[in-house]
N, C-alpha and C positions, 0 to 999 in steps of 0.2 A: 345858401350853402352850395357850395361847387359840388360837381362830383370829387374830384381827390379828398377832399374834408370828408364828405360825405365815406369815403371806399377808407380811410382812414380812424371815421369815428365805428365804422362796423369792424377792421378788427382788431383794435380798441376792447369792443366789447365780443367781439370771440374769444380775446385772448384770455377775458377776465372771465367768463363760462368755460372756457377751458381748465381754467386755474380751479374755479369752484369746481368741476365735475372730480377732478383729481384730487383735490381737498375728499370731497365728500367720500370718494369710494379708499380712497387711505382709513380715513374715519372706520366705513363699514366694514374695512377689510380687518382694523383692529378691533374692532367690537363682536365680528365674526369670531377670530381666533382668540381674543381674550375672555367673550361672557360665554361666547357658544360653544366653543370648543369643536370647532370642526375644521381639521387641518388638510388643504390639497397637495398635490403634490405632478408634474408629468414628467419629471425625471424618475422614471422604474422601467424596471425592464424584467420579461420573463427569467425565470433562474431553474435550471438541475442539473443532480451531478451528471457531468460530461465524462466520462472513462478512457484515459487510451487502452484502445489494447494494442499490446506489446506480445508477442513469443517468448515464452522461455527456455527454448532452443532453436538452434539454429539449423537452416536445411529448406531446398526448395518448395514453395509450396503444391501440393499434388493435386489438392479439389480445393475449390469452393462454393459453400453451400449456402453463402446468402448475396442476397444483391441491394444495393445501395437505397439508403430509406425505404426499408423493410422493415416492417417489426418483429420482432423476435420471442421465445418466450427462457425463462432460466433454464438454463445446460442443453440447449439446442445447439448443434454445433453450428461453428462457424467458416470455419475453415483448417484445411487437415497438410501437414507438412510430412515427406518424404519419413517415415517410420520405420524402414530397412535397419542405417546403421542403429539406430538406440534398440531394436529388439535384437539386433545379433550379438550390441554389448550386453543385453540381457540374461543369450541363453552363456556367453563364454564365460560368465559369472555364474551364471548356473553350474554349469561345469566345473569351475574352481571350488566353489563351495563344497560339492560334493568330494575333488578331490583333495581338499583341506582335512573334511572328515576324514578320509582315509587316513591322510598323514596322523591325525589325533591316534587313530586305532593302531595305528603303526609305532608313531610311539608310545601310545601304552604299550604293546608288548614289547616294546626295546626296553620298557622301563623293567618289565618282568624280567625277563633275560637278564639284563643287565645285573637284577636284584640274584640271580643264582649264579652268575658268575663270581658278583662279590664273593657271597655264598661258600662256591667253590672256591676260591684262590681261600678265602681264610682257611678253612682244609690244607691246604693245600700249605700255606706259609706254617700255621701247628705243627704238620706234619714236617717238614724241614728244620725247624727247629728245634722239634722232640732229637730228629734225628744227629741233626750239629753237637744235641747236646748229649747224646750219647756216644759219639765219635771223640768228645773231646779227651777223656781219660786211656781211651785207646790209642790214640796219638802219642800222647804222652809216655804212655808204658811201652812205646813201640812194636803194638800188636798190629796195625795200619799202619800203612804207608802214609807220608805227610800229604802226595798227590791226591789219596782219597777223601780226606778229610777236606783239603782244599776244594776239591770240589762238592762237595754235600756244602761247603760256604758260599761257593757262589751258586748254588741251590738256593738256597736259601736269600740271597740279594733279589735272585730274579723271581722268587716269587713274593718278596715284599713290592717291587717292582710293576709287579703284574697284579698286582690286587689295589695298587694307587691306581692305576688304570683304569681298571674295571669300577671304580668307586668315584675318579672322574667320569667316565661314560654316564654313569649311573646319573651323578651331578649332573649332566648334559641335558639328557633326557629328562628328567624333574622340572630342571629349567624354563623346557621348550614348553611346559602343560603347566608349568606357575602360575602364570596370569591368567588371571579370569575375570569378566564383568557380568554383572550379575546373574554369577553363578556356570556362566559358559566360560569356555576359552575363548583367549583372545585373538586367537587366529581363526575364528571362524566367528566372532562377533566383528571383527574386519572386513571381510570378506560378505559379512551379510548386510552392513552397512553400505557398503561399495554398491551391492546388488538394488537393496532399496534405491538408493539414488540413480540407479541405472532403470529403473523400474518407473521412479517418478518420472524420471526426463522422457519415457516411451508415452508413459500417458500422455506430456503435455505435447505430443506432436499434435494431437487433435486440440482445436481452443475452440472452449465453450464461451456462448451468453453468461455475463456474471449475474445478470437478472435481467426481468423485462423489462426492454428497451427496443430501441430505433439504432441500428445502422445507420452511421453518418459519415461521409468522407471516405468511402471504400480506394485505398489505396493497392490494390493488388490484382494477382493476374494469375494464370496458373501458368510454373515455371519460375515465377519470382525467386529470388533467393533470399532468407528475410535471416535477421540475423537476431541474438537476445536482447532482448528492451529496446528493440526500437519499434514504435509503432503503427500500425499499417491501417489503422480505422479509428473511428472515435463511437465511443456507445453511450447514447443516451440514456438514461434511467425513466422511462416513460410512469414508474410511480412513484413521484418523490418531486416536483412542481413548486414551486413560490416564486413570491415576487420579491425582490428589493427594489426599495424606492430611497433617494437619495431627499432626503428631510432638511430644511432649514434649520441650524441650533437655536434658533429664538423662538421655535415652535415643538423642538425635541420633546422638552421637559416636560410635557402633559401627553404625550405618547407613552400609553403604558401595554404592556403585553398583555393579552387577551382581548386588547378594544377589536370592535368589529369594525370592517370597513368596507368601501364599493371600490372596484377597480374596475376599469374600462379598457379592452385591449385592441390596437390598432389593427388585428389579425381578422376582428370580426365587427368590425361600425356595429353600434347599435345596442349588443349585447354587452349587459354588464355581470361580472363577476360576485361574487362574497368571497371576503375573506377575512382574516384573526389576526392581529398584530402576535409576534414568535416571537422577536426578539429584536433589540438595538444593539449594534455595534458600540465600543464604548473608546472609539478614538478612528482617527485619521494621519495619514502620513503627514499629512500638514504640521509642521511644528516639531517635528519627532527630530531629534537633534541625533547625530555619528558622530560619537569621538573619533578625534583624529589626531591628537598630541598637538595642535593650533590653536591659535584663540578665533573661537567664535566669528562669524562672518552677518552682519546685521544688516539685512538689504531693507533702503526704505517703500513704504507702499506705492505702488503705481496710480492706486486710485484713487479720485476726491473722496470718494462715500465707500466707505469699508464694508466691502461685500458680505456678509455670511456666508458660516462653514456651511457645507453640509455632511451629513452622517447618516449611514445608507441604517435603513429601518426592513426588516423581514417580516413578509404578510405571508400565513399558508393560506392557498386558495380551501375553500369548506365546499364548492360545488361544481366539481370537474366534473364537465360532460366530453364524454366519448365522441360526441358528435362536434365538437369544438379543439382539434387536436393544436395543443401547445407549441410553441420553436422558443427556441434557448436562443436572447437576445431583443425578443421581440418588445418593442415598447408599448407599454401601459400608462392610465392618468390612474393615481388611488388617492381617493379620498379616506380620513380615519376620523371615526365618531369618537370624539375625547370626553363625550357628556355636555349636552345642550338643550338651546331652545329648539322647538318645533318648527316655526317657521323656517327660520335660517338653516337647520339641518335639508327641511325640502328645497330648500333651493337650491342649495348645496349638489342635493342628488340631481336636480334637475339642471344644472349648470354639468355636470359631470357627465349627464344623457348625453345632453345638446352636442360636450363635445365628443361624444361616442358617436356620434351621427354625422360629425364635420369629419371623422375618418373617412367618410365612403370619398370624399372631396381628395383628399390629399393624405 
């Protein structure tokens, strides 16, 4: 046998050690997930809420009191926006309110007034009356002149006259103290509305930590001019941590919430995690159809071997150490115990070390 036969019949039989190595660990790898229930995964990544913070008013900013990946603790401020104009619309609503109440005490006594002038004119129109109607047979008998009688009659016009008046005023004044929300008037529950909200916008020139967390992304200066909802930092929640791991659907199904699991994070070679299966998402954009008033658009598959979905799975980590500080983003390997044998769960873990240790590498 020549060399070429020879370089030939070896790989021949590489090819076919190949073929069996790949047989066999398919085998183990379905016998791993189907009898032993231990499922990997190295698509995960670290996960917490990420906050913007936004101003909820507008105005340059005057101080600031934190600097970039800092940690923070709840209502410590953070940074303080010019507070002039909102406390000066503060006190000129102060101001109004007070002289709203006046106008209240003002017309109640225009209401009084108003109520004795009725009062008076009825008097007053009686008396005109009485009198027309004692003029009238004197007229008559021509013991009065007709000009006197005429006039005791337009007496008597202008003081029905004068008592519509006084009885609109009256209406006026009623009017302006009618309305009430519960229980005040409603020109000084305007007015104190108006105030409150002038009062809220003062407080928020100062912006506090919404809880303990990391300043991340410090976009600001002092001078800046920042306007409402647009955001000028981003705040971590440094107590609130998990992982999503993005799970095969052929291996979903025996993921249940509460399984324990190991996660390995590339932030720290070596060191592995605990943590609890929370919860599985129960769908993906994949598939999810938009009406559109068309028919349907059917693309065929690109690939021989039809890939599996995957469907992201929530671990809370059960043993944060302080001394191992988290980043949002950071990629993780998680393994999750689904209920199995002994052996293959330790290797499991020890295949999961191994490659907790191949991070110092790469």
């Amino acid at each position: 046998m020549n060399l070429q036969d020879h370089m030939r019949t070896y790989r021949v039989r590489y090819a076919i050690k190949a073929t069996l190595a790949s047989i066999i660990c398919v085998i183990i790898n379905g016998i791993w997930h189907m009898e032993y229930g231990f499922f990997s995964v190295i698509t995960a990544y670290i996960q917490a809420y990420d906050t913007q913070i936004a101003p909820q008013v507008d105005g340059p900013v005057t101080k600031i009191y934190v600097k970039n990946d800092t940690y923070v603790e709840t209502g410590q401020p953070l940074f303080e926006i010019d507070y002039r104009p909102y406390a000066y619309k503060v006190k000129q609503l102060e101001a109004k309110l007070i002289k709203t109440r006046q106008d209240i005490m003002q017309l109640e006594s225009s209401i009084e007034a108003a109520n004795a002038v009725v009062a008076q004119s009825k008097a007053d129109l009686d008396f005109a009356q009485k009198r027309l109607r004692d003029l009238q047979p004197l007229v008559e008998q021509n013991f009065i002149a007709q000009l006197q009688f005429d006039q005791a009659r337009d007496d008597l016009n202008a003081k029905i006259a004068l008592l519509n008046k006084a009885k609109a005023d009256l209406r006026m004044a009623e009017q302006a103290l009618e309305l009430k929300i519960d229980g005040d008037y409603a020109m000084i529950k305007e007015v104190e509305s108006d105030l409150e909200l002038a009062q809220y916008y003062l407080s928020q020139t100062t912006v506090y930590a919404p809880s303990d967390g990391l300043v991340s992304n410090l976009q600001l200066s002092t001078g800046t001019y920042v306007n409402v909802g647009e955001p000028v930092m981003s705040f971590v929640d440094a107590s609130n941590w998990w992982i999503l791991a993005n799970f095969k659907e052929n291996s979903i199904g025996r993921i249940k919430p509460g399984q324990n699991a190991d996660v390995s994070i590339a932030l720290y070679p070596g060191k592995i995690f605990k943590a609890r299966v929370e919860s599985l998402d129960w769908g993906v954009s994949a598939g999810q159809g938009t009406p559109s008033g068309e028919l349907p658009e059917v693309k065929s598959p690109q690939n021989w071997v039809k890939l599996a979905q995957r469907f992201p799975v929530r671990l809370r980590l059960t043993n944060l150490d302080s001394d191992y500080p988290l980043r949002i983003g950071g990629s993780t390997s998680v393994t999750v115990d689904t209920g199995g044998g002994f052996i293959l769960n330790g290797l499991a873990r020890l295949w999961l070390r191994i490659g907790s240790y191949v991070n110092f590498i790469y």
